[in-house]
C-alpha positions in Angstrom: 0.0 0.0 0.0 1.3 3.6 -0.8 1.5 5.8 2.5 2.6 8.6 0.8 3.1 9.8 -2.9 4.9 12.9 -4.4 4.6 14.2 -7.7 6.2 16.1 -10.1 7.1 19.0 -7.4 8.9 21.9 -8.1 10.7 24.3 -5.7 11.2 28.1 -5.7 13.2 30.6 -3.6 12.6 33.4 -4.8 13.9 33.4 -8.3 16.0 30.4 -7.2 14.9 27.1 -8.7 15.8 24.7 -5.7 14.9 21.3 -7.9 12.2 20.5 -10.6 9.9 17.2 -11.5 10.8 15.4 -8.2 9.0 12.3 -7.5 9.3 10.1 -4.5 6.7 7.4 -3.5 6.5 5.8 0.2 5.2 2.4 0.5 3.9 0.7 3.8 6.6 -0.6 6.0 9.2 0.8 3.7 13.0 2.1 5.1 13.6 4.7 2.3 17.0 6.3 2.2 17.1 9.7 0.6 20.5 11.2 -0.5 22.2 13.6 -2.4 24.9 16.3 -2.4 24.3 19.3 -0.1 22.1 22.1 -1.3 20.4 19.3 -3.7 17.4 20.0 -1.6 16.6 16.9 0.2 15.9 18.7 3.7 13.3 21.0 1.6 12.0 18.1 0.2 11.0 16.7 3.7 9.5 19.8 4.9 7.1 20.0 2.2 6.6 16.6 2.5 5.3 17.6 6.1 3.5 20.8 4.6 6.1 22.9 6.7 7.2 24.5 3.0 5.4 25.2 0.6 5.7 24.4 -3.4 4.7 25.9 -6.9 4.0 22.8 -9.3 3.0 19.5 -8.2 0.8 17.0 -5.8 1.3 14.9 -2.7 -1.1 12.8 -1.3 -0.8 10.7 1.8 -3.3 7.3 2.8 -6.6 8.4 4.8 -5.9 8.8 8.3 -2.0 8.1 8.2 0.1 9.6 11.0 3.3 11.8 9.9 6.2 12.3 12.4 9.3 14.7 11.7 12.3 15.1 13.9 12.4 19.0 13.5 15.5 21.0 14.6 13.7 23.8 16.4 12.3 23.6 19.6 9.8 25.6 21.3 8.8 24.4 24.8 7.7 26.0 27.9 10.7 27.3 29.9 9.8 25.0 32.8 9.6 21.4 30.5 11.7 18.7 32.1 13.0 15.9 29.5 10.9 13.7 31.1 7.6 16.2 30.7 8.6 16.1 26.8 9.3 12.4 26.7 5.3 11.4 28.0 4.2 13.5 25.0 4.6 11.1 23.3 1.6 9.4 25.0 -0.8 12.0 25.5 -3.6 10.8 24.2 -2.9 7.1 27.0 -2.6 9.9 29.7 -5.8 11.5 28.7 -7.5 7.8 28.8 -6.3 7.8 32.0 -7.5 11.1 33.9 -11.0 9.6 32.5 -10.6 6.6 34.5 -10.2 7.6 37.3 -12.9 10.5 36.8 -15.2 7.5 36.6 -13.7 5.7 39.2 -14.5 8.7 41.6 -18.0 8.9 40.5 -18.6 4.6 40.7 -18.0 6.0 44.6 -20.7 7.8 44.6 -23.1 5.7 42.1 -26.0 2.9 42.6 -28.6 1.3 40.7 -28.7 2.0 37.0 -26.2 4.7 36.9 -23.5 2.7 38.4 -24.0 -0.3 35.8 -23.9 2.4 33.0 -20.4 3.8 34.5 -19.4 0.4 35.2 -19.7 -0.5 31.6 -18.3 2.9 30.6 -15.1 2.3 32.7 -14.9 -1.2 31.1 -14.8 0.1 27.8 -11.9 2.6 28.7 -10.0 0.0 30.0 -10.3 -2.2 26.8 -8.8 1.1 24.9 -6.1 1.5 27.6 -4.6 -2.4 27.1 -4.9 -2.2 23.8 -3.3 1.1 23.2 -0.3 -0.7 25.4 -1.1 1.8 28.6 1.0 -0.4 31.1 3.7 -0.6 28.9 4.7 3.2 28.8 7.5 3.3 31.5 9.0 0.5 29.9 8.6 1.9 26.4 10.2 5.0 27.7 13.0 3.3 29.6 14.3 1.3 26.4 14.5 4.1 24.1 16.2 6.2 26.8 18.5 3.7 27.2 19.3 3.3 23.6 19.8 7.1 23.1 21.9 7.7 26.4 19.4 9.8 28.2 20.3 9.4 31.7 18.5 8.8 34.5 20.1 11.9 36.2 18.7 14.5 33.7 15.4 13.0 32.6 14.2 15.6 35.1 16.3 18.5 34.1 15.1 21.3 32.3 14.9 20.9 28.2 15.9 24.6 27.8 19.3 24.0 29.9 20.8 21.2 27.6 23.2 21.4 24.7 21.8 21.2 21.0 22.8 17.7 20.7 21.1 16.7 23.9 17.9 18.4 22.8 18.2 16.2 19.2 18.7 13.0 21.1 15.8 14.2 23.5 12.9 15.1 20.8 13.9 11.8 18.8 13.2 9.8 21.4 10.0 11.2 21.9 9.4 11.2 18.2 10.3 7.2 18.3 7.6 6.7 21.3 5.1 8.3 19.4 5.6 5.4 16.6 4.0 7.4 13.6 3.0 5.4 10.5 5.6 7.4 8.5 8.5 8.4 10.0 10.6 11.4 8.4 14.3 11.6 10.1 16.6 14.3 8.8 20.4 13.0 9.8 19.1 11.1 13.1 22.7 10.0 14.0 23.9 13.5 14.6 25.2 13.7 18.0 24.6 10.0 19.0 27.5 7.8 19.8 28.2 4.8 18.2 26.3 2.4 20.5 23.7 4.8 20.0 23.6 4.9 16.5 23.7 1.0 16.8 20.7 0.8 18.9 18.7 3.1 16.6 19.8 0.7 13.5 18.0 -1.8 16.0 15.1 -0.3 16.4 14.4 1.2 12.9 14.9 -2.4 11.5 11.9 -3.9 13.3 10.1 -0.6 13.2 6.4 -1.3 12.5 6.2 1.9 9.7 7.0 3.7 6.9 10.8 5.5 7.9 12.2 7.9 5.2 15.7 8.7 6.0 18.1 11.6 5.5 21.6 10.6 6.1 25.5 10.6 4.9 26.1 7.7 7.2 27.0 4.8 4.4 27.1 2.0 7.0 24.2 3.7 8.9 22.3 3.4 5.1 23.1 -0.3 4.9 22.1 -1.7 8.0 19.2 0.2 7.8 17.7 1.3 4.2 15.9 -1.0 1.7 15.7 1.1 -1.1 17.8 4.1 -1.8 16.5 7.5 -3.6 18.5 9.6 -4.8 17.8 13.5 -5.5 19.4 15.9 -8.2 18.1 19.7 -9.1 15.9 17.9 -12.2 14.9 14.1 -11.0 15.2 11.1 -8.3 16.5 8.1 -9.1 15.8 5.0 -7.3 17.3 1.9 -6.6 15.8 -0.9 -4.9 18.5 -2.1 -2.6 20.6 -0.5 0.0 23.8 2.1 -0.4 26.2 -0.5 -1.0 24.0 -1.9 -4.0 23.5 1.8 -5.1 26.9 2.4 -5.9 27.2 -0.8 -7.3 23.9 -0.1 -9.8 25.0 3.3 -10.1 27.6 2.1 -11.8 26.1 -0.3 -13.9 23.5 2.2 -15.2 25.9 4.9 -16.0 27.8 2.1 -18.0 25.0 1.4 -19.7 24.1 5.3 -20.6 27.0 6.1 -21.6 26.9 3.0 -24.6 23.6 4.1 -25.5 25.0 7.9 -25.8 28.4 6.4 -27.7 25.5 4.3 -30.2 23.7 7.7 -30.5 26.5 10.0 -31.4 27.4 7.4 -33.9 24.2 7.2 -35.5 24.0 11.3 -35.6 27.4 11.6 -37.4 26.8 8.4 -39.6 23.3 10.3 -40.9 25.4 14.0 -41.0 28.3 12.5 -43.0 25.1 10.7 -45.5 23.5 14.1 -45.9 27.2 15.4 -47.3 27.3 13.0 -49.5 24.0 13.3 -51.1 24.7 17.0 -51.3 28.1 16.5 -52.7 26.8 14.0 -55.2 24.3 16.3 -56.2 26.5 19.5 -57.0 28.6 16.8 -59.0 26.0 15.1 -60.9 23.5 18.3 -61.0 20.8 16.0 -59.8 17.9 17.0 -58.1 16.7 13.0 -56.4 20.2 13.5 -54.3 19.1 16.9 -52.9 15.8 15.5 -52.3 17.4 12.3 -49.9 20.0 14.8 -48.3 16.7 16.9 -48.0 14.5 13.7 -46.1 17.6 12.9 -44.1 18.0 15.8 -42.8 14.0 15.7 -41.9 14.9 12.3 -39.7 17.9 14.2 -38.0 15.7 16.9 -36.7 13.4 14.1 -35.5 15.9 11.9 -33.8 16.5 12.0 -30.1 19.7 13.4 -29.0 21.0 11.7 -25.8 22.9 14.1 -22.7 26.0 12.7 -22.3 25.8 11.0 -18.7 27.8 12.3 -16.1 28.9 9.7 -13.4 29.8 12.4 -10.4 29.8 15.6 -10.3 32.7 17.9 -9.4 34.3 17.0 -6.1 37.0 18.5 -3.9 40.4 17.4 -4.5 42.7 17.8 -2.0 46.4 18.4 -2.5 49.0 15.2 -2.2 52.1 16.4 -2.1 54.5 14.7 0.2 55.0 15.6 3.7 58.3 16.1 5.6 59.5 12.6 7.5 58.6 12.9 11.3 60.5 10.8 14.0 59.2 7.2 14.7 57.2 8.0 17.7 55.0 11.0 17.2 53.4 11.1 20.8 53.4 9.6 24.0 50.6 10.7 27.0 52.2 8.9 30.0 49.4 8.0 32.6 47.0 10.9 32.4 44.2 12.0 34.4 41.8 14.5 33.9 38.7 15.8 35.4 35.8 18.4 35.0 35.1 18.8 38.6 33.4 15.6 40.1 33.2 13.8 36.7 36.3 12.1 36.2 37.3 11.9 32.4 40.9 9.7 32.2 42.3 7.7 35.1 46.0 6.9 34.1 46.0 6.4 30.6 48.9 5.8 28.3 49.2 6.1 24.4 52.0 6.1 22.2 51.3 6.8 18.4 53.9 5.5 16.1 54.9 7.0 12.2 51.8 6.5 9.7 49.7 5.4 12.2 46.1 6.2 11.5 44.3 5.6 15.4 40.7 6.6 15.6 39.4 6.9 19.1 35.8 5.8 20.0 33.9 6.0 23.2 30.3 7.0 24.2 29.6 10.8 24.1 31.2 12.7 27.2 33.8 10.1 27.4 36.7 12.3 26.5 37.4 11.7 23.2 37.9 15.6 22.2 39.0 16.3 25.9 42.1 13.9 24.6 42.8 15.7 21.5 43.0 19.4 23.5 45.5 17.9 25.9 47.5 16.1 23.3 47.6 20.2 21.2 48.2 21.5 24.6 44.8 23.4 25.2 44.0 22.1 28.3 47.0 20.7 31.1 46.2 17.1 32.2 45.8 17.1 36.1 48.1 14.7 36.4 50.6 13.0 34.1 53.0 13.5 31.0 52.0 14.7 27.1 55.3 14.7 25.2 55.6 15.2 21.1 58.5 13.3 19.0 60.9 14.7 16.8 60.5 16.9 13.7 56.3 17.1 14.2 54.4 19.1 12.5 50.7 19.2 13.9 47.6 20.1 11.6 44.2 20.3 13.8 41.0 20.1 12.1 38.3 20.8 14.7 34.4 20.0 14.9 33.5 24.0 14.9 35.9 25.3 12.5 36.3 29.3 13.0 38.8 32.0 12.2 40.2 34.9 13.7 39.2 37.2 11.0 35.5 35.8 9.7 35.2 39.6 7.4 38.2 38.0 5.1 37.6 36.8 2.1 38.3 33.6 1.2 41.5 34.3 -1.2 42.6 37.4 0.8 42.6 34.5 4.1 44.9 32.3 1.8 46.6 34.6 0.6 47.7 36.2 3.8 48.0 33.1 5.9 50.7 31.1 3.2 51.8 34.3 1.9 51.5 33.4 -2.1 50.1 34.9 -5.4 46.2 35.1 -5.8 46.3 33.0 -8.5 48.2 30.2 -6.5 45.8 30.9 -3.9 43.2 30.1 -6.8 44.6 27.5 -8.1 44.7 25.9 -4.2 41.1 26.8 -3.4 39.8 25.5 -6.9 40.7 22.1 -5.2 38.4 22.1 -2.5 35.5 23.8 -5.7 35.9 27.7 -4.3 35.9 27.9 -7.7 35.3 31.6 -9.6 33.6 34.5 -7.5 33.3 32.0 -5.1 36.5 33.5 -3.8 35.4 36.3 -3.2 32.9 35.2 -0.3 33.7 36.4 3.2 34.4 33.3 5.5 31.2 34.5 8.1 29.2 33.9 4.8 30.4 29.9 4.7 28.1 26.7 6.2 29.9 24.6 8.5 30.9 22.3 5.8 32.1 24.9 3.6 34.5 26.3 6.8 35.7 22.8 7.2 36.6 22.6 3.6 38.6 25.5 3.7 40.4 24.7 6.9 41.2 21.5 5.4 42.9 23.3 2.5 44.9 25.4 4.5 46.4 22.1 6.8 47.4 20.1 3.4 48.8 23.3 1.9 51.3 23.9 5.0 52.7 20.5 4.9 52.0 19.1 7.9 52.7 15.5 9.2 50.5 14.7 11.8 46.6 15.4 11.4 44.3 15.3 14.3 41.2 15.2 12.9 37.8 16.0 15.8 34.7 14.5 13.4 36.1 15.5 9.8 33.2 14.1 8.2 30.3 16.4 10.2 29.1 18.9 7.7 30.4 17.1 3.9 27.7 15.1 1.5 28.4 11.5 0.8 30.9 12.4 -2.5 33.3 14.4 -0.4 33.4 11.8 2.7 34.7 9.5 0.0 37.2 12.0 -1.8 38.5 13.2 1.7 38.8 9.4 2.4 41.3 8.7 -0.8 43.0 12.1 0.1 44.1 10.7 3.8 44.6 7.4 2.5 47.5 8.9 0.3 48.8 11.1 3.0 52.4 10.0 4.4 52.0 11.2 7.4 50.5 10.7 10.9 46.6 10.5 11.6 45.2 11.0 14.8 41.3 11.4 14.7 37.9 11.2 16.4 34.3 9.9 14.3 31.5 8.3 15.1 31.5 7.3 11.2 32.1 3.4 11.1 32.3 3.6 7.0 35.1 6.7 7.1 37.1 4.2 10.3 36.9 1.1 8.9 38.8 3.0 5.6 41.0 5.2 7.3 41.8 3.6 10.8 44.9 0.5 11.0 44.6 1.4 14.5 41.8 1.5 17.6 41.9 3.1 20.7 38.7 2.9 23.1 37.8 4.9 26.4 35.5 3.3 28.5 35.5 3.9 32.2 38.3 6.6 32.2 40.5 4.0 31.1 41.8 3.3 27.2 42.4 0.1 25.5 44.4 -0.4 22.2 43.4 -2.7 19.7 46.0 -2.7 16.8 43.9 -3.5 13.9 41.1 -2.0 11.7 37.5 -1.1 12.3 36.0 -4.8 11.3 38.9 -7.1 13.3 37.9 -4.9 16.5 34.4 -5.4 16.0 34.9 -8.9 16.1 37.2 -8.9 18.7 34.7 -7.3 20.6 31.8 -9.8 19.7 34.4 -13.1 21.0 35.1 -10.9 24.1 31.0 -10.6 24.8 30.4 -14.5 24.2 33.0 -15.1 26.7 31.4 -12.9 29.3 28.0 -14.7 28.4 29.1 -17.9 28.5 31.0 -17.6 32.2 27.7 -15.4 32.9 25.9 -19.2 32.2 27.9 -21.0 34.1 27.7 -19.6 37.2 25.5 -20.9 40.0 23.0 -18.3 41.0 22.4 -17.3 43.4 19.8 -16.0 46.2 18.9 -12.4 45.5 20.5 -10.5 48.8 18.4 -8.4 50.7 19.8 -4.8 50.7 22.0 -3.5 53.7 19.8 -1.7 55.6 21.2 1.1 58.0 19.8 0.1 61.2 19.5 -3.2 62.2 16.5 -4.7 61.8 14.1 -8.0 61.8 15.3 -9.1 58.4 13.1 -12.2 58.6 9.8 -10.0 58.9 11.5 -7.4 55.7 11.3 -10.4 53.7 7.9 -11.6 54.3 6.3 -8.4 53.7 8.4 -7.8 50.4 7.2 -11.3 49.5 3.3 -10.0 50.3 4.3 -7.2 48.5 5.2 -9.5 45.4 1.9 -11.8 46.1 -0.1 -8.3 46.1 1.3 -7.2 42.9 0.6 -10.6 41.1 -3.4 -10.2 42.1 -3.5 -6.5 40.8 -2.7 -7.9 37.8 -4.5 -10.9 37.7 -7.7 -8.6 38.6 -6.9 -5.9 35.4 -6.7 -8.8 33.1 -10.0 -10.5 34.3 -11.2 -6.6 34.2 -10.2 -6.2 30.5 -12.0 -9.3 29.7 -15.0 -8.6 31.4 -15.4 -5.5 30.2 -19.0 -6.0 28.8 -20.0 -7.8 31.7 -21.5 -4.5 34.2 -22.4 -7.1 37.5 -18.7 -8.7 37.5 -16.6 -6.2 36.2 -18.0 -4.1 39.3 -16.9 -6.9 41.4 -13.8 -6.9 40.1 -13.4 -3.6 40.7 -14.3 -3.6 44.4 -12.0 -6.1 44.7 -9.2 -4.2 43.3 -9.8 -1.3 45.1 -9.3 -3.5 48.3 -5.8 -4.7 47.1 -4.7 -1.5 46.1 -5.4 -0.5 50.2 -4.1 -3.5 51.0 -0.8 -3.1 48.6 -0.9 0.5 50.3 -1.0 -0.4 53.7 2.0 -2.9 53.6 4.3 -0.5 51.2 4.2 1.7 53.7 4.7 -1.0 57.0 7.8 -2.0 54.6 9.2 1.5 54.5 8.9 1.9 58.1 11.3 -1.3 58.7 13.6 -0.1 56.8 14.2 3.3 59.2 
């Protein structure tokens, strides 16, 4: 069944034309990955999809009754909204169900004869629409995805206004995941999630019960999750029924096959063009009017023929400069037993690192582990509290950061490269044309950039000064898909050092020979790529399962309780406790199928209001034994 069709849209700014004849269609229980070079127009795309923009030519129609979510990048909340106030949004319409039960409740206190049955039966019904709408499962529901995402316990009851823009992100797509919409739109959902996060939400969105349309220049993120790939240009989509690694693949293919029909075309044209010659040569020869009159219909079939566009496989993409860098000593760095902290929140409890020549490490670790922390104290921006950071011989240290700015943002882009390497404009042109400041382009003042654009000028400038040792904080955040995989081939041919931070698994299983992982303020080093760590890691967790097996359990301890009390009468009321608990929900299920039933399910009901007392009466006789 289609959830959602697109078609034929076009898109103004202005007098900009943003794209033209774009059709997308959305099938039920379709993962749809959407990409395209930035500016294409794919985050326009989704907000007209959820009538947040507007179009000039075209239709869209979704199924009758279908429910649309969009994880939005603005937030407006009240300034008082805790995370967890945001998070039960999700279920507002369970919450409501709820007030109205116990509204009836109060007035079944109250009630006799006829009116009671009629609430009874009322009540019943309510509590039919509660199970099935999963009612008793919200805390749960809310505990796994918070879990997934990394929202902590400790700040589910903060304020939303007081966290960072990454937190907010992680925050509003957990609630939009709760909400389990029949089509779910996600523009770059594994921005700001960690690795184990981004691996949970792979999880989720594979057995996701919906429609999920994706935005994203995560490749390996695309091919866990994405069955069919669409891909957007200013004047069409093209679609490919498979995930990203297939799309390249059939990408491929189909340009192969283009470009032989365009070859078979241009040799048809100029087979016919070199025909009508000779019939006209013929004809001046011979003075005869027949071999005007073939040159003449020849000509007539020409005009009618299709002329092919000669396919383009890629469009223009950065190209970095590879000249060779200057040979550094064999060891680069050492960090002898460091330890840092922010306050209470320890970051790095003695940890050592040495990086060798040509290394390329990438260090991973779950957000707020450090990762970046390490990289300041390794350029000396921040002093370790403890411990030694020494550099090796002959080092020259290029630092890419994940907010590129510059001292001078009113510069323009060739008077900044100019300045800085002190060479001729047209050098400076000829440097900046690699990374596609190509024409007036350089003429731009750097506050004018995007993030991705101030990244790809920074990145310019390292290669230019001949550095041998990059550290590189998230060098893919901010580039499309094309210049991930040009900046890849670029670092793969530098001769130098690499030292970097990503949460891209596609960009460190190419780049990385080496591993480093902080977990628990400490950091382990696995020598190998990406993929060998991975499994590594997978033979490590089988272990710990398997010893986890074979160990005899055993009895559940009773918690140390401050003062000492009768810890034989603690355990018989938790176990009354337990016996209560089993009732209350033996009496809700018999409820829920009694519903139509008015004479028991009021029984049932007394009887539950009796346990709940009852539950009441000996929670409260089990806190006081524990004073």
């Amino acid at each position: 069944m289609i959830e959602c069709s697109a078609n034929n849209i076009t898109k103004y700014y202005g007098a900009n034309k943003i794209f033209e004849n774009i059709s997308i269609e959305l099938k039920t229980n379709e993962q749809v990955g959407l990409i395209g070079p930035n500016g294409c127009g794919k985050t326009t795309l989704m907000k007209i999809l959820m009538g947040i923009e507007d179009y000039q030519e075209g239709s869209i129609s979704f199924r009758k009754g279908a429910k649309v979510g969009y994880l939005n990048q603005t937030f407006n909340y009240d300034s008082n909204a805790t995370v967890i106030d945001i998070l039960e949004e999700a279920f507002q319409n369970i919450k409501d169900l709820k007030k109205e039960m116990k509204s009836v409740e109060n007035q079944m206190k109250k009630l006799d004869g006829e009116s009671l049955d009629t609430a009874v039966k009322n009540y019943g019904s309510l509590m039919e629409k509660y199970e099935l709408q999963e009612g008793y499962e919200i805390e749960t529901r809310i505990n796994k995805v918070c879990q997934g995402l990394k929202i902590e316990d400790n700040y589910r009851n903060m304020i939303f206004e007081q966290l960072s823009g990454g937190e907010k992100t992680r925050v509003m797509l957990g609630k939009l995941l709760l909400e389990e919409p029949d089509i779910l739109l996600l523009d770059e959902p594994t921005n700001h999630l960690d690795i184990d996060s981004i691996e949970w939400l792979e999880n989720f969105l594979q057995d996701y019960r919906g429609t999920v349309l994706i935005i994203s220049h995560d490749r390996r993120f695309l091919d866990k999750v994405v069955k069919k790939i669409v891909e957007l240009t200013p004047k069409s989509t093209s679609v490919y029924d498979g995930n990203y690694s297939y799309y390249v693949i059939e990408k491929e293919r189909r340009f192969l096959l283009e470009y032989k029909a365009y070859e078979n075309n241009q040799k048809k044209i100029e087979r016919m063009e070199n025909q009508i010659n000779r019939y006209r040569i013929w004809g001046a020869m011979r003075d005869s009017e027949k071999m005007y009159k073939r040159a003449k219909e020849l000509e007539k079939r020409l005009e009618k023929l299709e002329v092919l566009d000669r396919p383009v496989l890629e469009n223009r993409k950065i190209r970095l400069s590879t000249k060779d860098t200057s040979r550094s000593g064999r060891i680069v760095l050492k960090t002898d037993k460091l330890n840092k902290s922010f306050g209470e929140k320890n970051l790095f409890r003695d940890l050592s690192l040495t990086v060798f020549y040509q290394d390329h490490l990438c260090i991973i670790g779950k957000n707020g582990s450090g990762k970046t922390t390490l990289l300041k104290l390794i350029l000396g921006e921040l002093k370790p509290d403890k411990g030694i950071v020494s550099l090796g011989a002959n080092i020259k240290i290029g630092y890419l950061p994940q907010n590129v700015t510059f001292e001078n943002e009113k510069m323009t882009l060739l008077d900044y490269f100019t300045n800085t390497h002190t060479i001729t404009e047209r050098e400076a042109r000829s440097e900046l044309a690699k990374m596609l400041f190509i024409k007036d382009d350089v003429y731009k003042t750097i506050s004018t950039l995007s993030g991705g654009e101030k990244s790809r000028l920074k990145l310019c400038s390292l290669i230019y000064q001949n550095v041998n040792c990059m550290i590189l904080d998230e060098p893919t955040n901010h580039l499309d898909i094309d210049s991930r995989e040009v900046l890849e081939e670029t670092l793969l041919h530098f001769t130098g050092t690499i030292l970097f931070v990503s949460h891209d698994r596609y960009f460190i299983q190419k780049i990385a020979n080496k591993i480093m992982v902080i977990e628990n303020c400490r950091g382990k080093l696995y020598p190998m790529s990406y993929e060998d760590y991975l499994e590594e890691r997978q033979k490590k967790m089988m272990e710990i399962s398997t010893k986890k097996d074979l160990k005899i359990p055993k009895r559940t301890q009773t918690k140390t309780i401050k003062k000492s009390v009768n810890k034989y009468k603690l355990t018989k009321v938790e176990e009354k406790l337990e016996l209560l608990e089993e009732k209350l929900n033996l009496v809700n299920k018999q409820m829920i199928l009694n519903s139509v039933d008015a004479e028991k399910l009021f029984e049932l009901y007394k009887k539950k209001e009796l346990l709940e007392d009852e539950y009441e009466e000996t929670f409260i006789h089990w806190e006081n034994l524990q004073k």
